[in-house]
The first five atom37 places (N, CA, C, CB, O) and aatype in JSON, in Angstrom:
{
  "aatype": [20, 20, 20, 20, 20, 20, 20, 20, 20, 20, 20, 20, 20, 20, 20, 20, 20, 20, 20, 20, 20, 20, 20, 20, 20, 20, 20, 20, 20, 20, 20, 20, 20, 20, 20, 20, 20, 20, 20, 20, 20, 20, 20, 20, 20, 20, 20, 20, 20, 20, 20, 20, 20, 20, 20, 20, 20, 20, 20, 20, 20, 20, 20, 20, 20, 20, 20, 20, 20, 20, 20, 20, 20, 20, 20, 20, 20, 20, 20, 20, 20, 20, 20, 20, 20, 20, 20, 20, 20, 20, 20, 20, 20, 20, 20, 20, 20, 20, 20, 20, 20, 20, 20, 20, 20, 20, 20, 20, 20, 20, 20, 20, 20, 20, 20, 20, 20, 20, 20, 20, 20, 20, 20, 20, 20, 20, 20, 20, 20, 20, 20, 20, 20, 20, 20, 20, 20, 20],
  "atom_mask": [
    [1, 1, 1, 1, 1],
    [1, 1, 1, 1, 1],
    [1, 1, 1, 1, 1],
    [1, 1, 1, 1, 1],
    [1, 1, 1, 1, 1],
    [1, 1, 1, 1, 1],
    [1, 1, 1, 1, 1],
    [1, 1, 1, 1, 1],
    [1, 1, 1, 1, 1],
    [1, 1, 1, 1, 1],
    [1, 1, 1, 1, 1],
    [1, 1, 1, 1, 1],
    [1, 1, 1, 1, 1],
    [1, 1, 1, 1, 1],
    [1, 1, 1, 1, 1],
    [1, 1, 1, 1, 1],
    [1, 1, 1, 1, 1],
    [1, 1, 1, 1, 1],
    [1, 1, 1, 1, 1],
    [1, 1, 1, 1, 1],
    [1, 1, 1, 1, 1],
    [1, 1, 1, 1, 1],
    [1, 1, 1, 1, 1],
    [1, 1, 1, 1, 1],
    [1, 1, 1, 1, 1],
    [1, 1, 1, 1, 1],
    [1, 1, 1, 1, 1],
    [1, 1, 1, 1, 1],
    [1, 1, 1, 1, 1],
    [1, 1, 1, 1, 1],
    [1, 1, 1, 1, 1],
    [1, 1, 1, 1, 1],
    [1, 1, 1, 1, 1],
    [1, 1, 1, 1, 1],
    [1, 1, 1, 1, 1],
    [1, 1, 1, 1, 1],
    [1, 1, 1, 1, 1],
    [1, 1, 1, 1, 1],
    [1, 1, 1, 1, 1],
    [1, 1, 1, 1, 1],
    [1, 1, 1, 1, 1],
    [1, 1, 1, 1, 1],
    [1, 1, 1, 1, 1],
    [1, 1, 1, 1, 1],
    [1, 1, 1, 1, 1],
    [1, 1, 1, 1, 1],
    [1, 1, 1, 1, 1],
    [1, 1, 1, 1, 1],
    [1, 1, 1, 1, 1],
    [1, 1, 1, 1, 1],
    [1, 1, 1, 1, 1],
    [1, 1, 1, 1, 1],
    [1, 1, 1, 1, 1],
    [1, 1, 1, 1, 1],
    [1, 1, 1, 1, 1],
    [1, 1, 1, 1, 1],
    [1, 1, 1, 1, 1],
    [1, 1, 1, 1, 1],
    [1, 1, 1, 1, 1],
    [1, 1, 1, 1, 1],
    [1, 1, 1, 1, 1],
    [1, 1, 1, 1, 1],
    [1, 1, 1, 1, 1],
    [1, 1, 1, 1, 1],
    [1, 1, 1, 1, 1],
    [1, 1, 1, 1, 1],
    [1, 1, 1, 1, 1],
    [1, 1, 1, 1, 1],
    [1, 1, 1, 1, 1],
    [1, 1, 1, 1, 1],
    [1, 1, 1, 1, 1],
    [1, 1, 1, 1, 1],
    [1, 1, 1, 1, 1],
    [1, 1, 1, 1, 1],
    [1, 1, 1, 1, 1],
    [1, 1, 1, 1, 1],
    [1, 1, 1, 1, 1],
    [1, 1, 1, 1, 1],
    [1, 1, 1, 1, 1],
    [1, 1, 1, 1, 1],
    [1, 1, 1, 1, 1],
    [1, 1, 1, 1, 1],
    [1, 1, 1, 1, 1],
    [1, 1, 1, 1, 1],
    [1, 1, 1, 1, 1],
    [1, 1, 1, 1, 1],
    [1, 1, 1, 1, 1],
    [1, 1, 1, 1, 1],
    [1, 1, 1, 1, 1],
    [1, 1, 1, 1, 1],
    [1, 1, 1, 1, 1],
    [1, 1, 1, 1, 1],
    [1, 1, 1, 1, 1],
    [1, 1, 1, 1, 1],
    [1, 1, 1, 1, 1],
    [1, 1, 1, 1, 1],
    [1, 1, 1, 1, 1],
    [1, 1, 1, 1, 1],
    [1, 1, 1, 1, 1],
    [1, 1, 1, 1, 1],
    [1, 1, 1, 1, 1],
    [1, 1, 1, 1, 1],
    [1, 1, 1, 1, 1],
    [1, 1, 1, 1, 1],
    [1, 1, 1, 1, 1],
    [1, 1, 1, 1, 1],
    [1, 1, 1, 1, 1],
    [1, 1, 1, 1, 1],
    [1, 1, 1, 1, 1],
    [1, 1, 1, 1, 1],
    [1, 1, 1, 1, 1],
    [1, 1, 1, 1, 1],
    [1, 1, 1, 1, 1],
    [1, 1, 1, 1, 1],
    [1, 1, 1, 1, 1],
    [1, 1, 1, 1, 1],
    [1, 1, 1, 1, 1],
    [1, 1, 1, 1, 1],
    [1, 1, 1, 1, 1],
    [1, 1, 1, 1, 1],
    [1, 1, 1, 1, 1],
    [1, 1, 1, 1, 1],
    [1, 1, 1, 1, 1],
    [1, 1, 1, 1, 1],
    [1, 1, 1, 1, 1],
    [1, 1, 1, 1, 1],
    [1, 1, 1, 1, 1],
    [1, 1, 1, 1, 1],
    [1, 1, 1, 1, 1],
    [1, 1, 1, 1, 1],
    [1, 1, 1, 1, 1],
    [1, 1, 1, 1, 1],
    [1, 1, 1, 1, 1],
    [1, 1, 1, 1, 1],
    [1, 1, 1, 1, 1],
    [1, 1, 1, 1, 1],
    [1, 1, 1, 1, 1],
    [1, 1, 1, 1, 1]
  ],
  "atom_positions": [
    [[3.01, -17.53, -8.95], [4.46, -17.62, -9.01], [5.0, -17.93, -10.4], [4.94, -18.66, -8.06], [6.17, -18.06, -10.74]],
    [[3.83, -18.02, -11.19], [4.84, -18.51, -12.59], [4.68, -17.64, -13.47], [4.54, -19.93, -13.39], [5.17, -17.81, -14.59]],
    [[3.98, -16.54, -13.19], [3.83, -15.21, -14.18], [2.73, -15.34, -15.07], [5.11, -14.95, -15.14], [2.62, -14.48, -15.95]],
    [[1.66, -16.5, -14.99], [1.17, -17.05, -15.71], [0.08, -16.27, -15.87], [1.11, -18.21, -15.46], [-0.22, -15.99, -17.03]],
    [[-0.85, -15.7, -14.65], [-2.08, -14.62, -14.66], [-1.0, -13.1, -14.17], [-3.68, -15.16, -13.16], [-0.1, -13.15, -13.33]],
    [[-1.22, -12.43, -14.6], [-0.95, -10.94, -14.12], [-2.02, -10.31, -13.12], [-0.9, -9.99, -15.41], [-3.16, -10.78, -13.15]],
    [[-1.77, -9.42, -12.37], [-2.83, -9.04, -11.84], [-3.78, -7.59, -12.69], [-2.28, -8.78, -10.4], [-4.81, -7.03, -12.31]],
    [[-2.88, -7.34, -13.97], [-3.99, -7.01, -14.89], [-4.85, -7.95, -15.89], [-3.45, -6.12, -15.64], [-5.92, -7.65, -16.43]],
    [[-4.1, -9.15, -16.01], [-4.98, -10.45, -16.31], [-6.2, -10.57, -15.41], [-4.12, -11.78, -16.1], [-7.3, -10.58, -15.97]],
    [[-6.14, -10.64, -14.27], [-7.21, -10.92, -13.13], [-7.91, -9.53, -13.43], [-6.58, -11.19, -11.34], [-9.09, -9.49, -13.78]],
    [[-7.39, -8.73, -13.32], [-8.52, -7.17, -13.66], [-9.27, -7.49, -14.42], [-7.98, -5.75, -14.33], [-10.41, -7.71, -14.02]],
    [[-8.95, -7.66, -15.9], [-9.58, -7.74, -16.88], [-10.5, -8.93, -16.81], [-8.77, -7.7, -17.86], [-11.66, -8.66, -17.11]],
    [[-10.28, -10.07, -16.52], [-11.19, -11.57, -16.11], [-12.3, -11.16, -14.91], [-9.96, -13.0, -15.33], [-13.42, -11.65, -15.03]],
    [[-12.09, -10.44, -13.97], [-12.98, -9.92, -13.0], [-14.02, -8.98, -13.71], [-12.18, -9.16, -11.89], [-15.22, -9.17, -13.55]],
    [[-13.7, -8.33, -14.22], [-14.81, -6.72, -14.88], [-15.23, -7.44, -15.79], [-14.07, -4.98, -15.62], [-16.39, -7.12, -16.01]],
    [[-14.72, -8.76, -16.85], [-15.79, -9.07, -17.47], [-16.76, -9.83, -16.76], [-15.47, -9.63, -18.49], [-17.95, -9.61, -16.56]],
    [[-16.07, -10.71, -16.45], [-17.35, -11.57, -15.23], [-18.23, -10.81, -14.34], [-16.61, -12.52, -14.01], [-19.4, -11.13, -14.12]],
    [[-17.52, -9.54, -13.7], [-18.33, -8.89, -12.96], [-18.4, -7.78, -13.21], [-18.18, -8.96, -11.9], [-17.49, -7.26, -12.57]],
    [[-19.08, -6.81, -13.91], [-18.68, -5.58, -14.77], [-19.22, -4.54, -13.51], [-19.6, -5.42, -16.57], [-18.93, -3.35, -13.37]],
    [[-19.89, -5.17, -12.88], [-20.53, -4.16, -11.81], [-19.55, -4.07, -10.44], [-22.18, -4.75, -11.34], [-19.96, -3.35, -9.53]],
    [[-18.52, -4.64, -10.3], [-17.64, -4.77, -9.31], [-17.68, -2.87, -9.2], [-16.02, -5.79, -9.78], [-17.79, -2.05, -10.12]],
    [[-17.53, -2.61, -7.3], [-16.95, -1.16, -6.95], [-15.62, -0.9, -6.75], [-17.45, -0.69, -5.84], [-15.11, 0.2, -6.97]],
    [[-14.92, -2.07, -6.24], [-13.52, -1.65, -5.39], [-12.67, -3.29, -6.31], [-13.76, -1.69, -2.85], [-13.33, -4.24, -6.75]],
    [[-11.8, -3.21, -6.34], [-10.17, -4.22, -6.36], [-9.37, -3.97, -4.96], [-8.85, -3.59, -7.84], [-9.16, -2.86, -4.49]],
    [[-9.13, -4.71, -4.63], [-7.63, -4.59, -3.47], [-6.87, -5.89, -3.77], [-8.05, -4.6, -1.47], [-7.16, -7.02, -4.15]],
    [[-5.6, -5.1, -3.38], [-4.63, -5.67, -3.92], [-3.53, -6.37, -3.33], [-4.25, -4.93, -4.52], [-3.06, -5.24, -3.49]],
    [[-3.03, -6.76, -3.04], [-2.29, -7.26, -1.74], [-0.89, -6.48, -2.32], [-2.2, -9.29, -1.43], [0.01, -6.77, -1.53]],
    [[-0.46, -5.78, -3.18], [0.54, -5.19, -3.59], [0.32, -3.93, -3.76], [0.99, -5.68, -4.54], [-0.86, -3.69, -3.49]],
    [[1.15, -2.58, -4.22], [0.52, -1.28, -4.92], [0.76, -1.66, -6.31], [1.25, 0.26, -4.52], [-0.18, -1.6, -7.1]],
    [[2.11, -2.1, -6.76], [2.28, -2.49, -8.46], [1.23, -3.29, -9.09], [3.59, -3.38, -8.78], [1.26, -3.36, -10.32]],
    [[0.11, -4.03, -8.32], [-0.9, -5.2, -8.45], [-2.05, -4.35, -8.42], [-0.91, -6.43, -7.27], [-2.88, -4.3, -9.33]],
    [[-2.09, -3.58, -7.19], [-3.69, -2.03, -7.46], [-3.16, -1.4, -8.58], [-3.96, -0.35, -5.94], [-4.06, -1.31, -9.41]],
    [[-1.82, -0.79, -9.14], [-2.14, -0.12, -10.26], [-1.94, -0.63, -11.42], [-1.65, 0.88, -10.29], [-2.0, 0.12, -12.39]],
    [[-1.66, -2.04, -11.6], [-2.13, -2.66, -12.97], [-3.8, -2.72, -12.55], [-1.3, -4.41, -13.39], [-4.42, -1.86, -13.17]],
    [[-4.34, -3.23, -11.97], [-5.92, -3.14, -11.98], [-6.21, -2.03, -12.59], [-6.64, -3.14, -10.65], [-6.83, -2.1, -13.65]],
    [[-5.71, -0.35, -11.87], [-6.11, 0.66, -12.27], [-6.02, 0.91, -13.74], [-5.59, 1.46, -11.59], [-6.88, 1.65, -14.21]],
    [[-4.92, 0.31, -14.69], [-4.51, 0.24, -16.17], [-6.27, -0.63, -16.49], [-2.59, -0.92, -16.57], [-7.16, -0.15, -17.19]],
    [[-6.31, -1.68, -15.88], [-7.66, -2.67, -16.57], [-8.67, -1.55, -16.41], [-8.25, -4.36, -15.58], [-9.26, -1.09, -17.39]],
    [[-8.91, -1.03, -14.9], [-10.41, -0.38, -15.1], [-10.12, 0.67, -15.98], [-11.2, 0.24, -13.71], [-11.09, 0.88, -16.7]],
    [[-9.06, 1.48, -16.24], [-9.24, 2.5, -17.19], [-9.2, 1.83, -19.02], [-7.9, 3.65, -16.8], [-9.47, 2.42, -20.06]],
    [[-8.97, 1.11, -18.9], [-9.06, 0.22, -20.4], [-10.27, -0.71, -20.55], [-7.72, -0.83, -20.59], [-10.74, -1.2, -21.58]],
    [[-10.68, -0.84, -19.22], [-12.44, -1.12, -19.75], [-13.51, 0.19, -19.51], [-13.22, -2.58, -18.67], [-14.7, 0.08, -19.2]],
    [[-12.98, 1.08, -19.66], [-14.36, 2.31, -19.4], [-14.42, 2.48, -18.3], [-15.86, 2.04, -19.74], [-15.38, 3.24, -18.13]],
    [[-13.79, 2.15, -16.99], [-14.47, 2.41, -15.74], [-13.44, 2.53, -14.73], [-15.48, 1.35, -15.36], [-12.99, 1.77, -13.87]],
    [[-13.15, 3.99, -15.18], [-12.83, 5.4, -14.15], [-13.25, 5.6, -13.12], [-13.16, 6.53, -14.51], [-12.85, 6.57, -12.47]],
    [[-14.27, 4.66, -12.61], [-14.68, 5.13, -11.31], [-14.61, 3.61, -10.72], [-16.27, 6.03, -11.25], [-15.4, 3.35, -9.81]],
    [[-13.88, 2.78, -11.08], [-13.73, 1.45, -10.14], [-12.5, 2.12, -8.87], [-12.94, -0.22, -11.31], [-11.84, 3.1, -9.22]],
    [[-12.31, 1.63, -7.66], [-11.61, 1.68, -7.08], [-10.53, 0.58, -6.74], [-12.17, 2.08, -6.45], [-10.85, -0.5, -6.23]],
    [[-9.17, 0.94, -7.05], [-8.38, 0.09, -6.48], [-7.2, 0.43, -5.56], [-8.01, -0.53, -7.4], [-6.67, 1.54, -5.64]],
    [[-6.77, -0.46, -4.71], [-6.16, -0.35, -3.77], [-4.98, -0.76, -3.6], [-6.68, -0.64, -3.11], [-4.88, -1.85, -4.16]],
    [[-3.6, -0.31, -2.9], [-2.91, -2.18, -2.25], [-2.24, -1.28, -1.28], [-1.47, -3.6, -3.51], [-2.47, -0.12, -0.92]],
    [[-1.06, -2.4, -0.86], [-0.44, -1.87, 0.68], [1.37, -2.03, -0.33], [-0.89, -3.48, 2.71], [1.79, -2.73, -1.25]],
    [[1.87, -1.08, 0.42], [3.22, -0.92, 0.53], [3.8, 0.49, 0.55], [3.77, -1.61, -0.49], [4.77, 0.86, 1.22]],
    [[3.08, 1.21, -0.25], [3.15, 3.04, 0.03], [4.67, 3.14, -0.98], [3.45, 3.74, 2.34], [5.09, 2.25, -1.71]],
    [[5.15, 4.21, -0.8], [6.28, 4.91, -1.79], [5.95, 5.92, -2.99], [7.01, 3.78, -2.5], [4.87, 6.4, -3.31]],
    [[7.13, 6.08, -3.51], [7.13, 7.11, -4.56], [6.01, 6.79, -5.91], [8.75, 7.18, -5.09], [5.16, 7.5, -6.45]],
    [[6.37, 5.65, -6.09], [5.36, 5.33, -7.48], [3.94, 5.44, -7.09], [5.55, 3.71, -8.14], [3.21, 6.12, -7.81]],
    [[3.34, 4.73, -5.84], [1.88, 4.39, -5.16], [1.63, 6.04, -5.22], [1.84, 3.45, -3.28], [0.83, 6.6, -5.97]],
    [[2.4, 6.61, -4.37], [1.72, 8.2, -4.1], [1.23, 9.25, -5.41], [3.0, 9.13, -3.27], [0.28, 10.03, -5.54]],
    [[2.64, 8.78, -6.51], [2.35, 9.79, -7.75], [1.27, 9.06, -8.18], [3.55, 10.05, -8.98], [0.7, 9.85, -8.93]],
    [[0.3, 7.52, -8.17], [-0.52, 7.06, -8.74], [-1.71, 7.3, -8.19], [-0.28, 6.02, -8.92], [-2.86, 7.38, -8.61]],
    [[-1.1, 7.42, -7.0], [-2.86, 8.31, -5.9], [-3.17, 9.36, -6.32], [-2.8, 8.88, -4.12], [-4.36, 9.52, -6.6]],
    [[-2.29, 10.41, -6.53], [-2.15, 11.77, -6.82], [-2.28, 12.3, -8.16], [-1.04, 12.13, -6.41], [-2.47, 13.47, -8.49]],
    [[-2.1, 11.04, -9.05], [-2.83, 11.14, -10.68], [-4.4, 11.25, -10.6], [-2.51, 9.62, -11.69], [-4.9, 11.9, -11.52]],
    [[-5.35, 10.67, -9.55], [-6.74, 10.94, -9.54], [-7.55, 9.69, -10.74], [-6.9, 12.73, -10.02], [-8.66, 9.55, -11.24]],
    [[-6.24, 8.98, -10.78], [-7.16, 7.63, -11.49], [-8.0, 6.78, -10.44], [-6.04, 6.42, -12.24], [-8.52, 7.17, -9.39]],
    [[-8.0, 5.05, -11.23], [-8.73, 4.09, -9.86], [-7.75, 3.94, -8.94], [-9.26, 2.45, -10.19], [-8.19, 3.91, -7.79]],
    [[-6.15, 3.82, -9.11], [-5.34, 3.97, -7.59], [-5.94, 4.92, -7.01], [-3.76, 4.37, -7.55], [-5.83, 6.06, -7.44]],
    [[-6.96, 4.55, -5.56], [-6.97, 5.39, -4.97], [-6.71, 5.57, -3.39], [-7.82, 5.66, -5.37], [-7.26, 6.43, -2.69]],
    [[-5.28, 4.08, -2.71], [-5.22, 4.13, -1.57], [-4.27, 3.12, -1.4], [-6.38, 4.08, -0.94], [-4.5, 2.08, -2.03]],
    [[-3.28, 3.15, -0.73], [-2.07, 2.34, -0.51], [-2.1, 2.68, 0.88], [-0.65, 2.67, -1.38], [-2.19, 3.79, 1.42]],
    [[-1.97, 1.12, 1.53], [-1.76, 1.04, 2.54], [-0.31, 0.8, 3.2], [-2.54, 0.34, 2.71], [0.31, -0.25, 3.35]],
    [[0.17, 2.68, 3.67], [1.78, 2.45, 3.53], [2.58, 1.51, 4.53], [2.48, 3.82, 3.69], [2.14, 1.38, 5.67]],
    [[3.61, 0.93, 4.18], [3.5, 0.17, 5.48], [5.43, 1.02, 5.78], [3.18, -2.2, 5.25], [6.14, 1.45, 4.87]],
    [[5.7, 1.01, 6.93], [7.23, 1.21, 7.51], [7.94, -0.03, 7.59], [7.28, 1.83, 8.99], [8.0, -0.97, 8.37]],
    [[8.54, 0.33, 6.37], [9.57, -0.87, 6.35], [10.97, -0.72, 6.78], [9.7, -1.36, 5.02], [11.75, -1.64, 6.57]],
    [[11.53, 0.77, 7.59], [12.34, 1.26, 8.77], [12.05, 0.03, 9.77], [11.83, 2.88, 9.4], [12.88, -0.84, 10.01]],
    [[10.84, 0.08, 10.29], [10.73, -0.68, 11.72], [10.68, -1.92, 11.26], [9.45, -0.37, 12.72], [11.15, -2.74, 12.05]],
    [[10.17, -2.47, 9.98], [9.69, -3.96, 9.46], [11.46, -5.15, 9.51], [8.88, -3.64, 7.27], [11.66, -6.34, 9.73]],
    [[12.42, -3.85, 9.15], [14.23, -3.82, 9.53], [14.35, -4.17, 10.52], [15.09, -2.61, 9.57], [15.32, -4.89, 10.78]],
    [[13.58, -3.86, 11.38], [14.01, -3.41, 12.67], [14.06, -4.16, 14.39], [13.22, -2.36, 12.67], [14.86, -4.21, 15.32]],
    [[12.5, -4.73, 14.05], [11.73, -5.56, 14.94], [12.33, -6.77, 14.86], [10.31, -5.65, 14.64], [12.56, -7.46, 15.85]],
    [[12.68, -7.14, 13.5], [13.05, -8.85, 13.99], [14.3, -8.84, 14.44], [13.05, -10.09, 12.78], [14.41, -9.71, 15.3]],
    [[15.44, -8.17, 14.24], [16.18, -8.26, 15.33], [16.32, -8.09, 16.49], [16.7, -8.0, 15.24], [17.03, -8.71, 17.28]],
    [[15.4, -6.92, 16.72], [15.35, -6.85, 18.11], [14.72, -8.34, 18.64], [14.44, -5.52, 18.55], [15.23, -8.8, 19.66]],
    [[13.92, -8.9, 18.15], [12.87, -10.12, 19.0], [13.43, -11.0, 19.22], [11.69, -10.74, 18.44], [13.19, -11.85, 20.08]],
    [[14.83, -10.91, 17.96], [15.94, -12.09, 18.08], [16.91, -12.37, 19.15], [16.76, -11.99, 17.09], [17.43, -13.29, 19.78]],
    [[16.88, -11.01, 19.01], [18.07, -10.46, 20.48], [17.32, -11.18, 21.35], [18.26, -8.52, 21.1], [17.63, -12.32, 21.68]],
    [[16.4, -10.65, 21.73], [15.25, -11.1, 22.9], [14.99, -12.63, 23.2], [13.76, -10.56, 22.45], [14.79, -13.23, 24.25]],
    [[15.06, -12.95, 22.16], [14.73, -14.57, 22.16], [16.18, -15.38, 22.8], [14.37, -15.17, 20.29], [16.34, -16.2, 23.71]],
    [[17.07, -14.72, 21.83], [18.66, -15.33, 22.28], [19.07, -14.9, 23.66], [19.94, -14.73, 21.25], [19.95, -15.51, 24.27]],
    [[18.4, -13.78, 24.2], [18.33, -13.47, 25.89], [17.37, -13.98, 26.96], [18.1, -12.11, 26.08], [17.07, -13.52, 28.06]],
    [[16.87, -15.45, 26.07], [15.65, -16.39, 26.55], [14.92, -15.39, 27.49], [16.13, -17.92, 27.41], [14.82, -15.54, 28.71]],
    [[14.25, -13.99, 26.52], [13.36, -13.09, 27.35], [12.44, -13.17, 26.4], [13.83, -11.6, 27.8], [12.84, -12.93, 25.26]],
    [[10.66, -13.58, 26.61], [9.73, -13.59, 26.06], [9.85, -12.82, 25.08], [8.89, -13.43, 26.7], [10.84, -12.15, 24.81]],
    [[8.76, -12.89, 24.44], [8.71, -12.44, 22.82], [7.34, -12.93, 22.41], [9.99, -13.19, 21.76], [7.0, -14.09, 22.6]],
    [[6.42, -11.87, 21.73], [5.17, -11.78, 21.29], [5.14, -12.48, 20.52], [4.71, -10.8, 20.95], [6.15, -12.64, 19.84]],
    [[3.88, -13.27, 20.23], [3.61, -14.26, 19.42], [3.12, -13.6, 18.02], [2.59, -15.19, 20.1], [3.64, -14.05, 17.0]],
    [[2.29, -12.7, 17.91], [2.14, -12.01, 16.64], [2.67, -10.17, 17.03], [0.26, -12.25, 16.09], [2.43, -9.46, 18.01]],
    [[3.43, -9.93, 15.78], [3.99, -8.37, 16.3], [3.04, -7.82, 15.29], [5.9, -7.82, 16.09], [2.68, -8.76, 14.57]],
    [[2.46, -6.66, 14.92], [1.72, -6.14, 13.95], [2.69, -4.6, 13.71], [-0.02, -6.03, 14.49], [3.1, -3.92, 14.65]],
    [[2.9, -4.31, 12.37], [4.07, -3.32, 11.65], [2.85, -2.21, 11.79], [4.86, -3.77, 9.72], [1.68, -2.59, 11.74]],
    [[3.08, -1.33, 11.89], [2.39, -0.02, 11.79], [2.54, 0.46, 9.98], [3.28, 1.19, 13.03], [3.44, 0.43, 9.14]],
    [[0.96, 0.94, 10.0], [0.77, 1.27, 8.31], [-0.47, 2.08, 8.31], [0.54, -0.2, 7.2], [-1.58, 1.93, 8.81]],
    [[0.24, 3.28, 7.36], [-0.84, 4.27, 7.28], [-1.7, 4.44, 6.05], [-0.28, 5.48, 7.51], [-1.12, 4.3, 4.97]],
    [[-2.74, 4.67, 6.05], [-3.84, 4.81, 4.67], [-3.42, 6.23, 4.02], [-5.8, 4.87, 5.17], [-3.37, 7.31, 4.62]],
    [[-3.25, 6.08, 3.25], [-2.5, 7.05, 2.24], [-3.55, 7.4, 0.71], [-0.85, 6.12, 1.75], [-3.58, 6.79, -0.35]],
    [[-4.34, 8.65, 1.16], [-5.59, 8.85, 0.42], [-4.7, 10.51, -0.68], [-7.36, 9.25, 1.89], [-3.56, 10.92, -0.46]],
    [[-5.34, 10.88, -1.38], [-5.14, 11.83, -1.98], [-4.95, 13.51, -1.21], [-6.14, 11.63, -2.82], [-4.26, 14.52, -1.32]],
    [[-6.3, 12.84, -0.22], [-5.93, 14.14, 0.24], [-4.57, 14.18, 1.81], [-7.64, 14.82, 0.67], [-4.29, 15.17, 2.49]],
    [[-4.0, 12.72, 1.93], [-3.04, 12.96, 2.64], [-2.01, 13.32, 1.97], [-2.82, 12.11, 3.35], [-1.13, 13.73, 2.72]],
    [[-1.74, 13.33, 0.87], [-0.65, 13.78, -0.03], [-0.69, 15.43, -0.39], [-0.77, 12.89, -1.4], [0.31, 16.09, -0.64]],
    [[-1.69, 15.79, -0.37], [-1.97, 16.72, -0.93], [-1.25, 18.17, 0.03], [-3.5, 16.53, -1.15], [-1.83, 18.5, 1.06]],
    [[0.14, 19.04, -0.47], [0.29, 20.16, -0.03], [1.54, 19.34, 1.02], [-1.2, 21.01, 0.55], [2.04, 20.11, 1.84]],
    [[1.97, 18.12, 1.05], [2.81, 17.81, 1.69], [4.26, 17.7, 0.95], [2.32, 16.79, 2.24], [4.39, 17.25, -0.18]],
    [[5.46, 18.25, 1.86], [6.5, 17.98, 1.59], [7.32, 17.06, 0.67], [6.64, 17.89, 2.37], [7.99, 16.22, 1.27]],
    [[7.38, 17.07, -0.59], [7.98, 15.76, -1.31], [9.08, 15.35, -0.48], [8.54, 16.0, -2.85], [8.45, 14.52, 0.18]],
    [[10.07, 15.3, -0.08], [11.29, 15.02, 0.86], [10.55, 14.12, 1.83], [12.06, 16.45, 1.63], [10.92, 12.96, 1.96]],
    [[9.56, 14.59, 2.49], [9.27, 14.17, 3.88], [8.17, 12.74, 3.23], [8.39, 15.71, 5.05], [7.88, 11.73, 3.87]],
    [[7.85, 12.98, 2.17], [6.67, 11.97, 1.29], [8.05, 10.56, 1.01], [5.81, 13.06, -0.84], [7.88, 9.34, 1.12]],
    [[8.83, 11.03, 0.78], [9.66, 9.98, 0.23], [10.03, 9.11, 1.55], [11.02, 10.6, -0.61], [10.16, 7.89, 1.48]],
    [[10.2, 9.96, 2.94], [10.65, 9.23, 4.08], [10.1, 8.97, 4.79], [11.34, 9.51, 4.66], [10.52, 8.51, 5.85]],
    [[8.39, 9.22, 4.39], [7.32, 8.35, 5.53], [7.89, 7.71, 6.27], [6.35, 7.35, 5.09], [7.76, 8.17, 7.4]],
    [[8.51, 6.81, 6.23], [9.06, 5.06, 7.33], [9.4, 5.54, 8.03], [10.2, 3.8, 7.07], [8.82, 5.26, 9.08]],
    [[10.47, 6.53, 8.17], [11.24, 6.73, 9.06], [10.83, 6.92, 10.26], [11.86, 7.49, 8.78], [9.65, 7.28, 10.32]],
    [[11.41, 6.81, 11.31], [10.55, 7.05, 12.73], [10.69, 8.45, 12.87], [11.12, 6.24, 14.18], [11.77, 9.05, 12.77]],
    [[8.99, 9.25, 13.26], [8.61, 10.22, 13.12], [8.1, 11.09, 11.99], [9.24, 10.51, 13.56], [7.3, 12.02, 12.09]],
    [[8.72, 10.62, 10.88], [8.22, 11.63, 9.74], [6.79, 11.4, 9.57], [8.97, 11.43, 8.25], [6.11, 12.42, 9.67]],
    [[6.13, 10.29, 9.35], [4.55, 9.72, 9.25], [3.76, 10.64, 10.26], [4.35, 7.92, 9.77], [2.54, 10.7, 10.09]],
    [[4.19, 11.21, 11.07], [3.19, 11.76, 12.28], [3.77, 13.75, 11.88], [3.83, 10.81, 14.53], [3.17, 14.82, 11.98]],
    [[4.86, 13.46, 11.55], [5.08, 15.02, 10.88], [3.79, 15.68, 10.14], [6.32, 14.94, 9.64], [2.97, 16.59, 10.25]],
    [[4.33, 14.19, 9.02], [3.13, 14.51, 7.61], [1.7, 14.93, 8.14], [2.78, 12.92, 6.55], [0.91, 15.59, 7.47]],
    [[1.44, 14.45, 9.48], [0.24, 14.3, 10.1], [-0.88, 13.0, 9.62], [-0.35, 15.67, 9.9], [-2.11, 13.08, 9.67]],
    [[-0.18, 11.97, 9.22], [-0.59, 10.93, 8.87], [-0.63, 10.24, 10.25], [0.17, 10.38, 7.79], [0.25, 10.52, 11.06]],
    [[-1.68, 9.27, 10.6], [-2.39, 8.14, 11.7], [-2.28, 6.8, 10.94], [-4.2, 8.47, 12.12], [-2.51, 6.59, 9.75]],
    [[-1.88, 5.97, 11.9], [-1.65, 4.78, 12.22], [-2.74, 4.5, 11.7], [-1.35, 4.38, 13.48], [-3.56, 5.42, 11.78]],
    [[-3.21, 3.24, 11.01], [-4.1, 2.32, 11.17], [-3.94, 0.93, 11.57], [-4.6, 2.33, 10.24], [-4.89, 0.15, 11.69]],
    [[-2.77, 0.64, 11.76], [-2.67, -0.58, 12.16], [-1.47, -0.38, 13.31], [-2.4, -1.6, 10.89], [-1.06, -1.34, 13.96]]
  ]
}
């Protein structure tokens, strides 16, 4: 929280300590593709990194064929969506799930590949993700 390590700070502190590392994941995509800046600024084009949130920047960084090589997209349409409804639900003292899990799809190169830019930009939306012919993983 204080800006103090970057998560290309941590890239770079990891590959020296561990130069043999295969994969990074990221709990962000802006956080997998600063990693991807470290592994390509230490020689190693073939590290893999990852994160979750999906969009325009994650996809053109999948689709560059660097170490971004997978964002886990998440729908943030329904992520809008769910807590009001549960609220409603709750304020209609009608049960309500204790953990809800958001639906999010793995978003590889070759799911991008030959697909609609328009329809790439509106993954979230309900239905376009299953257009694209993209699957749920969560």
């Amino acid at each position: 929280p204080t800006g103090k390590v970057t998560p290309r700070a941590a890239t770079d502190s990891m590959l020296t300590a561990h130069p043999d590392l295969d994969a990074i994941w990221c709990a962000w995509d802006n956080a997998g593709m600063e990693a991807a800046l470290g592994a390509m600024a230490a020689g190693r084009p073939d590290l893999i990194t990852c994160g979750v949130d999906g969009g325009t920047a994650a996809f053109e960084a999948i689709n560059s064929g660097g170490p971004f090589k997978l964002s886990c997209a998440q729908v943030f349409y329904q992520q809008a969506v769910t807590p009001i409804y549960y609220a409603h639900q709750l304020l209609q003292n009608n049960p309500i799930p204790r953990t809800v899990l958001h639906p999010s799809y793995m978003v590889t190169q070759d799911k991008l590949e030959g697909r609609d830019q328009d329809l790439l930009t509106r993954y979230d939306e309900p239905g376009v993700a299953e257009e694209l012919g993209w699957t749920r993983v969560v």
